[in-house]
NUDO-660531 format. One record per residue (C-alpha): residue in one letter; y, z, x. Coordinates in steps of 0.02 Angstrom, whole numbers, plus 50000, padded with zeros to 5 digits. Example, Ala and Ser with C-alpha at 12.3 -4.5 7.8 and 13.67 -1.06 7.14 Angstrom:
2
A497755039050615
S499475035750684
//
This chain:
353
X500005000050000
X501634994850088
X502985008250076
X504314994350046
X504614980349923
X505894967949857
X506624970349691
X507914961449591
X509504974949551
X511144976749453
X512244987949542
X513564987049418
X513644981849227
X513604964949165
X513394961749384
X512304948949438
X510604952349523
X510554958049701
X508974955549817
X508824974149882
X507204980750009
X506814997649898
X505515010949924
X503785008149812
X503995018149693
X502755036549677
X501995038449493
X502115053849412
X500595062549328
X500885053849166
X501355036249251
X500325020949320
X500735009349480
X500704994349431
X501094977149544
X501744964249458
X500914947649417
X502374938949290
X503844945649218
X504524937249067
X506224933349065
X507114930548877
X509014933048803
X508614953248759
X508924957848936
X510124943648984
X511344953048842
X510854969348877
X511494971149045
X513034967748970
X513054979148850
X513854995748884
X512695011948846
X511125003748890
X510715004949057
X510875023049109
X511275022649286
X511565008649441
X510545001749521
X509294997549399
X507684984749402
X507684976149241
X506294967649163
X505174975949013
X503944957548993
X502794962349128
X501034957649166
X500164967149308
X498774974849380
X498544993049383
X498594997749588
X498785020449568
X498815033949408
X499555048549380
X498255063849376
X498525065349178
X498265046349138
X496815041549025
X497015025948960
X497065012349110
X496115012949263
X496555006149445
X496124987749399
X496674983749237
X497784970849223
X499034976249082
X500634972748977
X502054984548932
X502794989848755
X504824989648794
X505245005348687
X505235022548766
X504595033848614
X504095050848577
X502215047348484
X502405062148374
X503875057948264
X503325052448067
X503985034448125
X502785035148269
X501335041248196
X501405027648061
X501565013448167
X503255012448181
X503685016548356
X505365007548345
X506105019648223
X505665032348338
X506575048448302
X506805053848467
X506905038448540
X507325039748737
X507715019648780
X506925006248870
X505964999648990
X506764992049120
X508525000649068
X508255020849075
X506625016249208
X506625003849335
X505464987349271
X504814973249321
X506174959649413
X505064969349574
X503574969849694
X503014988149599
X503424996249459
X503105013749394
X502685012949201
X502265027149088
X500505023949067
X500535027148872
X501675011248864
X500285000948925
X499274988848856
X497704981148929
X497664961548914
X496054954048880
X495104945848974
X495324926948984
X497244928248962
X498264923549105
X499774933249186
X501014922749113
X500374922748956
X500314940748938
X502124944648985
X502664930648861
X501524940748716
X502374957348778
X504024951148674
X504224932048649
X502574933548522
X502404951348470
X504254951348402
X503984934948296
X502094944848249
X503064959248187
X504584947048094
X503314937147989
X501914949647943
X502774964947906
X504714959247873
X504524943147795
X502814945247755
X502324925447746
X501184920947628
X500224902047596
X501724889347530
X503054900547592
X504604890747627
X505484897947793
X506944893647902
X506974900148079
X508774898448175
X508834895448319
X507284889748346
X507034882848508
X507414899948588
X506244912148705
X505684922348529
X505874908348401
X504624894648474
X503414907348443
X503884912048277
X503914894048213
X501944894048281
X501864913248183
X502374907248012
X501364891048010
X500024901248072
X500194912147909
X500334898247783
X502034894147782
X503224878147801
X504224878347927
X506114870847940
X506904874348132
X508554874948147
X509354873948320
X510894865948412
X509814859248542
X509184841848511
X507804844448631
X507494862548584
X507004853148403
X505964841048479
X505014852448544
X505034862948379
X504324846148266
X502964843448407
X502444862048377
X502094855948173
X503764859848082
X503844852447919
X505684849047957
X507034851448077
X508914852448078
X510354850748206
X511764862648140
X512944855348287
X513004838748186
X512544845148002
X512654858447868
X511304867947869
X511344875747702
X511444856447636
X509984852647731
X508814868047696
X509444866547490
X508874847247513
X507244849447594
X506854865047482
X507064852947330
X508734865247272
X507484881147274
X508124887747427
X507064896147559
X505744911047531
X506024918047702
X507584915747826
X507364921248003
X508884924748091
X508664922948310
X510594922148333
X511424931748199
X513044928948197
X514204929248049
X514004912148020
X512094910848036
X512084926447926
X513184918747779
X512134903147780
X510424912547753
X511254921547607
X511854904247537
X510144895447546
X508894911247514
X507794906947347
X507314921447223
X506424934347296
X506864929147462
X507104938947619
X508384937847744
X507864943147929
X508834948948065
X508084949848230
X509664941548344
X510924953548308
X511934958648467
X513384970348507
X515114960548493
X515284967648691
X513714958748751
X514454942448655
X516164938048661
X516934950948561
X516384943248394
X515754954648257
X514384947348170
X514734955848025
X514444946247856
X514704945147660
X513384945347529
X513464945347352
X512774960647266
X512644953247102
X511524937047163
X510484949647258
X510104959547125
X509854946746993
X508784933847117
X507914950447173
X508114946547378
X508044957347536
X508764962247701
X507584966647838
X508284972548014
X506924968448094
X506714977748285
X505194972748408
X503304978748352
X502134991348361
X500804993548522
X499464989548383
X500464971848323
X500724970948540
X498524971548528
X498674959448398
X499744947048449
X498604946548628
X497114941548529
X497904927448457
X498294920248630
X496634924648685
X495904916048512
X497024901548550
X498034901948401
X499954904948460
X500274894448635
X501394904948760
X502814891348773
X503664893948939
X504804877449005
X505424883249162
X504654896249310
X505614907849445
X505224916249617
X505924934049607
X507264928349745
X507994918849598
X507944928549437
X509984927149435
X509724910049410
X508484909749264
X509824920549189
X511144909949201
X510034895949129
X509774906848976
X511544913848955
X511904895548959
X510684888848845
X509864876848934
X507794882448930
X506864878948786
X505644891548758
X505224905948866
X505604907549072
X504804918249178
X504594925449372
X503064923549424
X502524933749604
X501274927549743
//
């Protein structure tokens, strides 16, 4: 075990990534080394580190998308052994709440942060992981993968099973659907029955959105949206609208083209600090709701079981980890940049020797 390693840090917020030589971290009795295989890199932490309140001290190693292989444990860890090759759930929870003990671990009462923002992650060599945040990937599924199920397919798992819960015929837009999360949620919904219409500003984000089976697409930088979802839906509107950005704008359209009984999701939402200064605060219309009968779900990451999940459907084959572009550690600042500036379809990710 080498006593050094490289790692990826922000010394200062919203700073760009510095290559520093840091100590290996020791694990503590309740922690597992782990050395990293793939660390997937999405919008979450490219708006995070910009967001005051989040990360709790500088330096920091960001990255919560890890896959890796279990190299040391703690003396009180149970549940992975040196060996295992394992993923990470991002939230930092306390396991005895009533949120946590009925699956919902992202409601967590005591909730403490995240990975890769209170505790160095994975943009390194080595990280030290509470073990209990671990999950073991099965066999058969590669590194890269894994670290794209640890978010980019468990969030889009959790967003159209248990907040939009998609049924057989269901009628869905996702916006912004070319992004890290999206891509996977426009395999998700088909996956549960429904049709899908993607809605991006990317013409080749789309492209690649129809190629994954999308009954339609739409390019809101050249049309109205609400026109074109009302058209396609035949006037009914949509039965499920899944937000990735989540801005005002995005917001007010879902409202407008939401059917009866529909259900507006937010996943994209972002602090106005991380994004410009714009609120994404919206309108709705009380009365509609009530009479059509709709819904507003905030709709925050999964549970480790939908994490378990969402690996067996990669290992069964049936969601594809889409990931466009690759990184060496040395240039993580740059995969950022590609993301801030909206230029990878898709996922990213470091991958390490």
């Amino acid at each position: 075990m080498p006593s050094t390693m490289k790692a990826m840090r922000v010394h200062e917020l919203g700073g760009s990534f510095q290559l520093d030589e840091v100590p290996v971290p020791s694990p503590g009795p309740n922690d597992a080394l782990v050395k990293l295989k793939a660390t997937g890199v999405g919008l979450t932490p490219v708006l995070m580190r910009r967001t005051p309140g989040l990360i709790d001290k500088f330096p920091r190693i960001m990255g919560h998308e890890i896959a890796a292989e279990v190299v040391e444990i703690g003396s009180e860890v149970e549940n992975v052994a040196v060996g295992d090759l394992v993923t990470c759930h991002f939230y930092l929870v306390c396991r005895s709440c009533d949120f946590c003990r009925s699956g919902r671990e992202t409601l967590c009462e005591n909730f403490k942060g995240y990975v890769g923002l209170v505790l160095d992650g994975g943009f390194a060599e080595y990280a030290a992981i509470p073990a209990l945040n671990l999950c073991i990937i099965p066999e058969g599924i590669t590194p890269l993968a894994a670290c794209i199920a640890a978010d980019g397919i468990c969030t889009p798992y959790h967003n159209c099973t248990a907040e939009a819960k998609i049924k057989p015929g269901d009628r869905v837009a996702i916006i912004g659907a070319g992004g890290g999360v999206a891509i996977h949620a426009v395999q998700m919904a088909q996956l549960c029955g429904g049709h899908v219409i993607g809605v991006d500003i990317s013409r080749q984000k789309l492209k690649t959105v129809a190629e994954l089976g999308a009954l339609a697409t739409v390019d809101a930088s050249d049309t109205d949206p609400v026109e074109e979802i009302m058209a396609l839906t035949k006037g009914v509107g949509v039965d499920a609208y899944i937000d990735y950005v989540a801005s005002k704008e995005t917001l007010e359209m879902g409202m407008a083209c939401l059917g009866r009984g529909g259900k507006l999701i937010i996943v994209g939402s972002r602090a106005p600090a991380a994004f410009g200064g714009v609120s994404p605060k919206f309108s709705v219309d009380p009365q509609k709701m009530l009479s059509w009968a709709q819904e507003i779900h905030g709709s925050r990451y999964c549970s480790m079981d939908e994490l378990r999940r969402s690996l067996d459907l990669v290992k069964m084959g049936k969601i594809k980890p889409i990931v466009t572009e690759t990184f060496r550690l040395e240039d993580t600042e740059k995969a950022f940049e590609m993301i801030q500036d909206n230029k990878i379809t898709g996922r990213a990710a470091v991958l390490f020797d």
